[in-house]
C-alpha positions as CSV (number, residue, x, y, z in Angstrom):
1,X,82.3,95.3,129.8
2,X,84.9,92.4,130.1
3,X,83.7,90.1,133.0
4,X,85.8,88.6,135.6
5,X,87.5,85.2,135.6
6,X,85.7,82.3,137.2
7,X,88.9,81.9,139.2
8,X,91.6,83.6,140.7
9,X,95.3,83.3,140.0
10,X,95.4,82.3,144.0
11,X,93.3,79.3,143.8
12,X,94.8,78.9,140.1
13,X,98.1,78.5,142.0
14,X,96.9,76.0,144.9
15,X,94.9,73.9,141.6
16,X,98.3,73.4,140.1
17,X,100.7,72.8,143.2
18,X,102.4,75.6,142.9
19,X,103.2,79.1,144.4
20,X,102.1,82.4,142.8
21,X,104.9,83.7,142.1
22,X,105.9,81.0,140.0
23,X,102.6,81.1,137.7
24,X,103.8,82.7,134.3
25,X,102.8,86.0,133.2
26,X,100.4,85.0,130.6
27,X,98.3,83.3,133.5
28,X,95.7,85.9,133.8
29,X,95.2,86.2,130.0
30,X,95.0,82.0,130.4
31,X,92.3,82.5,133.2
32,X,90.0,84.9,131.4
33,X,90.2,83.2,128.2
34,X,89.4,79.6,130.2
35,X,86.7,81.5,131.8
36,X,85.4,82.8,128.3
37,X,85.1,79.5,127.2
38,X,83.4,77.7,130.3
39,X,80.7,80.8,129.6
40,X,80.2,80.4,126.2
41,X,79.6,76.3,126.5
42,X,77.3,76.9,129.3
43,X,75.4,80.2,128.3
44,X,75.8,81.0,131.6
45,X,77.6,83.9,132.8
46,X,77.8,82.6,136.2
47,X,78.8,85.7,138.3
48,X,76.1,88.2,139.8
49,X,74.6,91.2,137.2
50,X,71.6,92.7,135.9
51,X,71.0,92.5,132.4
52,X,67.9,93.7,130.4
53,X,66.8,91.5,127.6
54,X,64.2,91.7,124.8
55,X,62.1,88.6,124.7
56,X,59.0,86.5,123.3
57,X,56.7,84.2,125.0
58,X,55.7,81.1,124.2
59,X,52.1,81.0,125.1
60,X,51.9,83.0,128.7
61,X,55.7,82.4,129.8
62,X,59.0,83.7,129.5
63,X,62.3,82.1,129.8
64,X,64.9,84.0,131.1
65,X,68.3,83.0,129.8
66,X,70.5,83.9,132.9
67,X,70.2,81.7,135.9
68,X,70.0,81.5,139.1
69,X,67.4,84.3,138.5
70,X,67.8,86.0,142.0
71,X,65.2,89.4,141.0
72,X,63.2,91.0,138.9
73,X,63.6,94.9,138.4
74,X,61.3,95.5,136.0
75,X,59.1,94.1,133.2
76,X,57.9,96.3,130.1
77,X,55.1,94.9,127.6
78,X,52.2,96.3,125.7
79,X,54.5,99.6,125.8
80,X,54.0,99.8,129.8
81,X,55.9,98.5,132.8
82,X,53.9,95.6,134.1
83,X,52.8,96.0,138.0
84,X,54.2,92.7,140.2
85,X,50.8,91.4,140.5
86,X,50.7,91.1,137.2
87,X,53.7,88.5,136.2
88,X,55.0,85.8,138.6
89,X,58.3,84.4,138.7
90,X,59.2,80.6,139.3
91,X,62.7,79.9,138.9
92,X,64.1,81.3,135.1
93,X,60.3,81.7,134.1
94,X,57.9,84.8,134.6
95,X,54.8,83.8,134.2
96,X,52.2,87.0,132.2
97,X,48.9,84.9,133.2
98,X,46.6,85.9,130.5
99,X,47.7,89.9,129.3
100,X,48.4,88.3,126.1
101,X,51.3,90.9,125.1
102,X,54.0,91.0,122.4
103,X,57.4,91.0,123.2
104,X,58.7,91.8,126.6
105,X,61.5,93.4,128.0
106,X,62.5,92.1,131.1
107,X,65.4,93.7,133.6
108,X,66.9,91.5,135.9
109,X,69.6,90.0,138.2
110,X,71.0,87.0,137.8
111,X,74.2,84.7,138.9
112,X,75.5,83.3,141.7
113,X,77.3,85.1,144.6
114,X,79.8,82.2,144.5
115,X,81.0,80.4,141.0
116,X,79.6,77.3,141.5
117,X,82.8,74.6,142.8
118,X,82.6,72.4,139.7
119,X,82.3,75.4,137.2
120,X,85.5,76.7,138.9
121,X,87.4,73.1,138.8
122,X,86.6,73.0,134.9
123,X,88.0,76.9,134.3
124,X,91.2,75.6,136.5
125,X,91.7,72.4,135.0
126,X,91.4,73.8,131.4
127,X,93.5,77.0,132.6
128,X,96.1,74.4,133.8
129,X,96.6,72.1,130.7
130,X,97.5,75.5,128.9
131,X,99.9,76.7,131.2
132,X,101.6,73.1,131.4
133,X,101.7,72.6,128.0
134,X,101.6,75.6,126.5
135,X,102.9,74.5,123.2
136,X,100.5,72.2,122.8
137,X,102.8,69.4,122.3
138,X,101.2,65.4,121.8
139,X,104.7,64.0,122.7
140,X,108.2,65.2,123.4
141,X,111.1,63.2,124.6
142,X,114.9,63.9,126.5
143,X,117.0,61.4,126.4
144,X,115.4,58.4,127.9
145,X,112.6,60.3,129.2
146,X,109.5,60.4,127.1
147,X,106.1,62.4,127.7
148,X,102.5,62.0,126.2
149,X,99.4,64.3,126.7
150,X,96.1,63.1,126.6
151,X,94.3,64.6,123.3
152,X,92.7,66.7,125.6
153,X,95.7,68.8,126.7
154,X,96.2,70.2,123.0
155,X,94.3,73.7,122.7
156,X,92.3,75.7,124.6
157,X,89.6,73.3,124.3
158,X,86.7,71.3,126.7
159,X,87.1,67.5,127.3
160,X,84.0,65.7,126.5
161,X,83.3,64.7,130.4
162,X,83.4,68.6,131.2
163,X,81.0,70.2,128.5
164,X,78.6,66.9,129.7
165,X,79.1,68.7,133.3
166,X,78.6,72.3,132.1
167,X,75.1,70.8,130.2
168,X,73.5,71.0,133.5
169,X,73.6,75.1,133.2
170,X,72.5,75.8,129.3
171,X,69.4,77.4,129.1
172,X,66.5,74.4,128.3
173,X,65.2,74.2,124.6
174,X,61.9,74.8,124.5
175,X,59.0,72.5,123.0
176,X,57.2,74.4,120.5
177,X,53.4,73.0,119.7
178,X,53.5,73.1,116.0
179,X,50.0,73.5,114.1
180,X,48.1,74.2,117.4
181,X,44.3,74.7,116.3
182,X,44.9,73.8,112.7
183,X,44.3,70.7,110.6
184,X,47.9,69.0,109.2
């Protein structure tokens, strides 16, 4: 299942000055494939589903990798479905207290109701350097007149400043106690 762009060709439209009608036809292709990218620098889907996922815990928690986590559905371990008293959730983490299980298998929904504004300013700023140089020129000249892009307007690709602002929405490594219990 394809998810939807983190912007609409409307507000893609009103980003670059411009009317909709005069967007080319390869803007909604631009959109998605902006939005594709935001997603897979963040790890973040960012728009409202429910997704199932198969994980392990580190010591009694588990970190779910969608956020905001707005509800859990259901949580299998031990090869049963684990009452609510059993787990807590605080945040992205559902905490198993002390059933000491294998892997879990947690159903959940996750996302925001709204993309969050400075996600969507990223998707439409990188969705606008393709449409306005979509040749992914460094320089061109007419006559007298003479245009340079900033290295950041060749390719489909992030500037530095905005992967640092989509940092703030990866999923947090985790610190892993090595040795734990045993002499090194």
């Amino acid at each position: 299942m394809a998810l939807p762009a983190l912007a609409t060709l409307d507000e893609l439209a009103a980003w670059m000055q411009r009317e909709p009608t005069e967007l080319l036809p390869s803007a909604a292709l631009v959109l998605d494939t902006a939005s594709a990218i935001v997603r897979a620098e963040a790890r973040q889907r960012f728009t409202r589903g429910t997704t199932t996922v198969a994980l392990a815990p580190r010591g009694q928690v588990v970190s779910l990798p969608q956020r905001p986590v707005v509800s859990v559905e259901i949580v299998r371990a031990g090869g049963r479905a684990l009452r609510p008293d059993e787990y807590r959730l605080w945040r992205d983490q559902l905490w198993l207290g002390s059933l000491g299980l294998g892997p879990v298998v947690v159903t959940y929904t996750h996302g925001y109701g709204d993309v969050p504004a400075d996600v969507r300013a990223i998707v439409l700023t990188l969705a606008g350097r393709v449409l306005t140089n979509p040749s992914d020129l460094r320089q061109e000249s007419v006559g007298s007149v003479s245009v340079t892009y900033a290295a950041e307007t060749i390719g489909a690709s992030l500037a530095p400043i905005e992967r640092d602002a989509l940092a703030r929405y990866r999923p947090r490594a985790a610190v892993v106690q090595l040795g734990k219990g045993r002499p090194w």
